[in-house]
Every structure is written in C-alpha cells, then in structure tokens.
C-alpha positions in Angstrom: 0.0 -10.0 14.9 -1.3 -8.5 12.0 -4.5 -6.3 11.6 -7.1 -7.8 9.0 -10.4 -6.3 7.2 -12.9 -9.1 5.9 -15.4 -7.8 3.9 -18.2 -10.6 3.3 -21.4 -10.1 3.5 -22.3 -13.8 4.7 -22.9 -13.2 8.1 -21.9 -17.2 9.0 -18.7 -17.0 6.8 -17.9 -13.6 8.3 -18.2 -14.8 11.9 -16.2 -18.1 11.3 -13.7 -16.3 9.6 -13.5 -14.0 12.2 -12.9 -16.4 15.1 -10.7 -18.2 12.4 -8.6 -15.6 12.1 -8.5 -14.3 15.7 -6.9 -17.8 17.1 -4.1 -17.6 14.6 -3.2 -14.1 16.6 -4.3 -11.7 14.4 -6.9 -8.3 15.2 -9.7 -8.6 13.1 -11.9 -6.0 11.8 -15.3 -6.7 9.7 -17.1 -5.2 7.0 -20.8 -6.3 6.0 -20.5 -4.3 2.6 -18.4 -2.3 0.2 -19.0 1.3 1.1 -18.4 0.1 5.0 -15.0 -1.6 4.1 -14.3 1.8 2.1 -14.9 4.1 5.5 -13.0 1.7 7.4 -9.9 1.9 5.0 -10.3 5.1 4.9 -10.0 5.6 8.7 -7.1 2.9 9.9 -4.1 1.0 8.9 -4.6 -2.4 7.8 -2.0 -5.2 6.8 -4.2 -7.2 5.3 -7.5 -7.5 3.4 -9.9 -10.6 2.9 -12.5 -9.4 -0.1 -15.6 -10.8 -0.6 -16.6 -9.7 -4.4 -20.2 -10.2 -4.1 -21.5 -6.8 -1.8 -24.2 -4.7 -1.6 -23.7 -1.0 -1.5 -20.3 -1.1 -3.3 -19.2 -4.4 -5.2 -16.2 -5.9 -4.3 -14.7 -4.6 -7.6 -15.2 -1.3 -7.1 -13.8 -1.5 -3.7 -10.6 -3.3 -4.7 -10.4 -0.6 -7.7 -10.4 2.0 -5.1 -8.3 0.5 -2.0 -5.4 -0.2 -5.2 -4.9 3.5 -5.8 -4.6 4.1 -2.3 -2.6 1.6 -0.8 -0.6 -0.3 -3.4 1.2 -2.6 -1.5 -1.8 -3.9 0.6 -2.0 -7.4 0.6 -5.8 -8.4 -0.7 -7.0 -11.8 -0.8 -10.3 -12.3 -2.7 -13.2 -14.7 -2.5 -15.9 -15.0 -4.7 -18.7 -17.5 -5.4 -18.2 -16.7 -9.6 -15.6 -19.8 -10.9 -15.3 -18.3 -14.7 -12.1 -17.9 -15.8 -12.9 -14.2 -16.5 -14.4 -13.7 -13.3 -10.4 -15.1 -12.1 -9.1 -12.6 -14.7 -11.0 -9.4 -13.7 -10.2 -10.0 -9.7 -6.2 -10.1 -10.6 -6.6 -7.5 -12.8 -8.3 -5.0 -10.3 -5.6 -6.3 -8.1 -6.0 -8.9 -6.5 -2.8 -10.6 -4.6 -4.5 -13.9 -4.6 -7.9 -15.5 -5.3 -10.4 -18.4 -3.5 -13.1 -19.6 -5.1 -16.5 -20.6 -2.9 -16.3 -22.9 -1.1 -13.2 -23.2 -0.1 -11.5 -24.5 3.4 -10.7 -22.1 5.8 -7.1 -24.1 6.4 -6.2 -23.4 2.8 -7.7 -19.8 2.9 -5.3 -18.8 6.3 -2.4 -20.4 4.4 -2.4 -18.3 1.8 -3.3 -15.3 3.7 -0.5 -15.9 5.7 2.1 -16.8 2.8 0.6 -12.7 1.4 1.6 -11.3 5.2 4.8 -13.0 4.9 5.8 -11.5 1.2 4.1 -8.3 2.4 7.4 -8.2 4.8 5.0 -7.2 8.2 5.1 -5.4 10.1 6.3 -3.0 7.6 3.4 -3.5 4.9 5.5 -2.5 1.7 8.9 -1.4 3.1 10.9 -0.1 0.6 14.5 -0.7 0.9 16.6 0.6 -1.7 20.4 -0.9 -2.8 21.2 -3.6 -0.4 19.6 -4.9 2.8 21.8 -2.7 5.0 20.0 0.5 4.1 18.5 2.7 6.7 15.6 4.1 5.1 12.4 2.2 5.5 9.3 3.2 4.1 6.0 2.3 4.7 3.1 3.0 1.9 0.2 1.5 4.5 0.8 4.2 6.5 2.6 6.6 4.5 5.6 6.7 7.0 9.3 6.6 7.0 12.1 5.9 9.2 15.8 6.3 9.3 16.9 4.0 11.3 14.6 3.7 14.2 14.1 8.1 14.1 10.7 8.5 12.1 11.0 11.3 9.6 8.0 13.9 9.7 6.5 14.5 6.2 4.1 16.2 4.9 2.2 14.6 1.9 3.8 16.2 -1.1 7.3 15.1 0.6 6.0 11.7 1.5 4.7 11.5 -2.5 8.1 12.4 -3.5 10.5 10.5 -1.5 8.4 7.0 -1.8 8.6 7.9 -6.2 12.3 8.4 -6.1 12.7 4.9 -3.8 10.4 3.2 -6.1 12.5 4.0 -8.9 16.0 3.6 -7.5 18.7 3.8 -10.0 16.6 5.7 -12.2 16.3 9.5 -12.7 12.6 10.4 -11.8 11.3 13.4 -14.4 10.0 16.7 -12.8 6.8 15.8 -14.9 6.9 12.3 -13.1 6.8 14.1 -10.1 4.2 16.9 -10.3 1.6 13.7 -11.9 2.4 12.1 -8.7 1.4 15.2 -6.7 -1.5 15.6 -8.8 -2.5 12.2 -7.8 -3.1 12.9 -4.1 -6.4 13.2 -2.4 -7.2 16.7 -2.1 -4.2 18.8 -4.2 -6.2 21.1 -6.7 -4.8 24.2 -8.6 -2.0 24.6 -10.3 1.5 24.5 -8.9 4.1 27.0 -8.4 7.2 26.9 -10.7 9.6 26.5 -8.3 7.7 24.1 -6.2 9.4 21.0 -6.9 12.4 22.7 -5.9 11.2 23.9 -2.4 10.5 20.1 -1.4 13.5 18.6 -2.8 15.6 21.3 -0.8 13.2 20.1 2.5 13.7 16.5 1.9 17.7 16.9 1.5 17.6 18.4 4.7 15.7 15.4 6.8 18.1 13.3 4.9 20.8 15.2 6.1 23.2 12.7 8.4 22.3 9.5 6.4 24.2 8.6 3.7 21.1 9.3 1.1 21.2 12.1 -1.4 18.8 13.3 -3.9 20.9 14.4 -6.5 19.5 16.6 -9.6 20.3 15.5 -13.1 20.4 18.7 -14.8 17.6 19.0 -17.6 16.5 15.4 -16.7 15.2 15.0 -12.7 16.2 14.0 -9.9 17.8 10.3 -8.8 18.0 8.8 -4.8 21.1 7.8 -4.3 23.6 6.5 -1.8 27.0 8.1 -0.8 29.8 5.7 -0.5 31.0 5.0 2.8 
C-alpha cells in the first residue's frame, strides 16, 4: 500500500480520485492547492504524487519546482487541462515522471500511477543499491534513511547528504568541493564550514559502516570513492 498526495483543486475530480485510489489499497492524502500540497510534503513521507498544474495559491509548477529539490526520486504524475506541446515540455522539464492530459480516464491514470510505484521500487521510494543486487546498504531519499541490512543507521543530515552523494556516484571519486555544494544545499546550513569538516564526517560515517563490507576510501588530492571490500 502506498501513501499518495493529489493535489487538484476540482473538488469532483479530487473526491473520485480519492475513492479511486483508496479501492486499489492505497492511503490517500488531498491537497486543494499548491501552498497546502507544500505544507503537507513538508510534514510526511509520501510515495507518490498526483499534480494538478492548474492551483491557486501556488501553481502546480512551482510546486513540482520545489518538491524536485527535495525529494528527487518521488514519483509525480501530472495532470493538466493545457494540451500544447510546450505545456507537455515545461511539466517534464520541472520534473514530471509522467503526464495526463484533461480528460482523461481514471483506468488509464491508475495504470500509470501504478507502473511509477512499481519503477519507484516501493516500499523503498528511491533505494539506492550500489554494485550488484546483493548489497546491504539500502537507502532511502523519501525519507532520508538508511539501512544495513535490516539495522537502520542513525544519521545526522550532513552524514545522510554525504553518504546518499557517494552511493549516487558509485565508481566514481566524489570531489571535496562536490561535497561541501551538497551540504550547502541543505535546508537550514548557513556559515561557512570548518576546514577539517569534511574530514570529521567521513571518519563518523566509516565508523557506522564499520562491520559491512563498505569503505569510503580517500583518493588523495582527488576525494573520496564508496567502495566494496572483497569477500
């Protein structure tokens, strides 16, 4: 069962996609405009969104804009009333997973929802699993989580911004620079940062690493690369 936000402001649509929704097993939260959807994301995990572009408040733009550098890997279907190709265009390119045009059946628009869930690999919302399918780290951008195994690792944010950069770019050294933009990136980090910084968290991540066979290993003059010991 997953857990969906539809944001339409069509108070009919809204309802029937709702009840839609709910008899194919999923939890279904609701959103009459943009700046509601925005509190909403801002206070619970969702797998799932269904995006109306035409709100008040905040358009459905905006809010995709906003959701994308927040949760990446959160599937977003969007549905619109506009059929111009650039109107198509603009929704992908704000980040749109898929797109429905108005009207549209409510068959077609749970299939593709569902066929998002499915590639979204639920109920893990973007795990990311580095080398082959055997590895025991599993992350979790939705929820900014991670497991070893079935143990969750506690994080703070600076180590959960580090460790899901160096999985996203296994088998590649990730730059200090690369790093510290990252960090930068995070809601709420101001000021600047210590020299040694970097350092300090890649010392406290090797250490709730420690009994897996995952290693951060430092490229001298270059970064630091994930890796995986041989068994």
């Amino acid at each position: 069962m997953a857990h969906l936000l539809i944001v339409e402001d069509d108070e009919l649509l809204r309802d029937g996609l709702s009840a839609q929704l709910m008899q194919a097993g999923h939890r279904i939260s609701t959103a009459e405009d943009g700046q509601v959807a925005l509190d909403l994301l801002q206070a619970e995990p969702f797998d799932g969104v269904v995006l109306d572009l035409g709100l008040p408040r905040v358009d459905g733009l905006t809010v995709l804009r906003t959701l994308r550098q927040r949760l990446p890997a959160l599937p977003v279907l969007v549905l619109t009333a506009r059929d111009g190709v650039e109107d198509r265009v603009a929704g992908l390119n704000a980040g749109a997973d898929d797109y429905l045009t108005k009207p549209f059946s409510l068959d077609e628009l749970q299939a593709r929802l569902q066929a998002l869930l499915r590639r979204a690999n639920l109920p893990s919302a973007s795990a990311s699993d580095p080398g082959d399918g055997n590895h025991p780290l599993r992350l979790d951008a939705h929820l900014q989580r991670a497991w070893l195994g079935q143990e969750a690792i506690d994080l703070t944010p600076r180590e959960w911004t580090l460790l899901d950069l160096l999985v996203r770019h296994t088998g590649r050294v990730v730059s200090r620079d690369e790093v510290l933009s990252a960090w930068q990136a995070v809601p709420g980090e101001t000021g600047a940062l210590a020299s040694n910084a970097l350092e300090v968290y890649v010392h406290r991540l090797r250490r709730k690493l420690t009994g897996s066979p995952l290693n951060i290993r430092n490229i001298r003059g270059l970064g630091y690369l994930l890796e995986m010991s041989p068994e």
